[in-house]
N, C-alpha and C positions, 0 to 999 in steps of 0.2 A: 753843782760846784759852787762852793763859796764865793761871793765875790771877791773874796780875798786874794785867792786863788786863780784869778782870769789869766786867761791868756790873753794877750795883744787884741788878735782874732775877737773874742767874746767880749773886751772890752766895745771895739768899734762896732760889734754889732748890738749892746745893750744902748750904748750912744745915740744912733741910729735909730733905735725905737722911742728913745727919749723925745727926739726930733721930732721922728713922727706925730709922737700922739700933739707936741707943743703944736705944731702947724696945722693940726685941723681945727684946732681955733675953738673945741667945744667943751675945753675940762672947765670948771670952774677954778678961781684965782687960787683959792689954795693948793691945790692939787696943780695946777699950773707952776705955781712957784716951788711945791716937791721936785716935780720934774725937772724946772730948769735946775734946781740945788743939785739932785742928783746925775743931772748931764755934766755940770760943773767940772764935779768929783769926779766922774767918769772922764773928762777930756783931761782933768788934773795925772790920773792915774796911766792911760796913753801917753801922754808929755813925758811922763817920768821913764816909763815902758822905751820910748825910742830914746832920750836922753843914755839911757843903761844901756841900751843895746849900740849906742855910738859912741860910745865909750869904750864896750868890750870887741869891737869893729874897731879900732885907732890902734889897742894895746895889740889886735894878733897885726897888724901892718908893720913887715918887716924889711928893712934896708938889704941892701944885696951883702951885705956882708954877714946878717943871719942875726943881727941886735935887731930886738924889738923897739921900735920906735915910736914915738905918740904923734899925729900927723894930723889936723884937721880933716875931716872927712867932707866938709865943705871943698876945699883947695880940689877935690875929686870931681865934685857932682856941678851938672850945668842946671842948675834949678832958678828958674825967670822970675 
């Protein structure tokens, strides 16, 4: 699959291996700084991914009277 094309799921786990290889501390600097670029991109790409997806979560949140409503979904969650 294209990157283009990720799901959520294969982003976080291309991310994750990003991390990886950054923390064992043995690529050399250039190949270190592809990685971190391309983790970047990868955490830019999930941002965007849950951004979209709490977006189209707001629009289906419906008031008891059957209008859709746009509602933060913050105002929802107890996140510390």
């Amino acid at each position: 699959m294209s990157e283009q094309n990720q799901s959520f799921e294969e982003i976080i786990a291309d991310l994750k291996n990003q991390v990886g290889h950054l923390e064992q501390g043995d690529l050399p600097l250039e190949d270190a700084l592809k990685a971190f670029e391309h983790g970047m991109a990868l955490a830019k790409k999930g941002r965007d991914a849950l951004t979209a997806a709490e977006k189209k979560v707001e629009q289906l949140i419906a008031e008891q009277d059957g209008q859709a409503v746009t509602r933060p979904l913050d105002d929802e969650l107890d996140i510390d």
